[in-house]
C-alpha positions as CSV (number, residue, x, y, z in Angstrom):
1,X,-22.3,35.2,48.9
2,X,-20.7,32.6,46.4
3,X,-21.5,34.7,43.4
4,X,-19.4,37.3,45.2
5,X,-15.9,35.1,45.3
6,X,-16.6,34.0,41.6
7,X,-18.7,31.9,39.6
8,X,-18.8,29.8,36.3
9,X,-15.9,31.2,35.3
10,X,-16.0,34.5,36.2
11,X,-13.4,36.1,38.3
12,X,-14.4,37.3,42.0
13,X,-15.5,40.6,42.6
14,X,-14.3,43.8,44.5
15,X,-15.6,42.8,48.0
16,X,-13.7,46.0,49.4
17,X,-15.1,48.0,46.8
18,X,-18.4,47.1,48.2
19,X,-17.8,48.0,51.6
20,X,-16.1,51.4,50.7
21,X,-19.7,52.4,49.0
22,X,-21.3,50.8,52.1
23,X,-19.4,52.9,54.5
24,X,-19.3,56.2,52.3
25,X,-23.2,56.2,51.7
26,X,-23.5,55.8,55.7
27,X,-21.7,58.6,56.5
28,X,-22.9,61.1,54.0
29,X,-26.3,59.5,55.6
30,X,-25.6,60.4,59.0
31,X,-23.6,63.7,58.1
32,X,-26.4,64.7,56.1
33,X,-30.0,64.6,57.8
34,X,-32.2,65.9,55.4
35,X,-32.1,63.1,53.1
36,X,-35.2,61.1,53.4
37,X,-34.5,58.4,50.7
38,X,-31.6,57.2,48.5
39,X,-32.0,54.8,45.9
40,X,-28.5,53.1,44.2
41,X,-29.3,51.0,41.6
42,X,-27.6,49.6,39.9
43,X,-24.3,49.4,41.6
44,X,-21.6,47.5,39.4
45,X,-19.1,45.6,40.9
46,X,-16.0,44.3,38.7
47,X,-12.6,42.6,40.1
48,X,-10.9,45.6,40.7
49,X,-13.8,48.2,41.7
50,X,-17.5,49.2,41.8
51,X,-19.2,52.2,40.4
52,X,-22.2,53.5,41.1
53,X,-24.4,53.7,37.6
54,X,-27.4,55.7,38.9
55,X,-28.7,57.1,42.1
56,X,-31.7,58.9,43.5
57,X,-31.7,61.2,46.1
58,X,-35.2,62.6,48.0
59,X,-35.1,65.4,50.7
């Protein structure tokens, strides 16, 4: 996404951050069954990193 790489004068984000929270949220996911819902939001992304602000988890 264009907004991603930087836009009206803002610098592009973390794309690797991104796909580190992507890949870590899968395997906790798959490694951990008995979550039936999970709910990150919002999820800040900055040029050098992302955080996580909030996140909801339902067994």
């Amino acid at each position: 996404y264009k907004i991603l790489e930087g836009v009206r004068g803002k610098p592009p984000v973390d794309q690797e951050a991104i796909v580190r929270i992507l890949l870590k949220t899968s395997k906790m996911l798959m490694e951990c069954p008995e979550i039936k819902e999970l709910d990150m939001n919002p999820v800040l992304v900055y040029e050098k990193d992302a955080k996580i602000v909030d996140a909801r988890v339902i067994l």
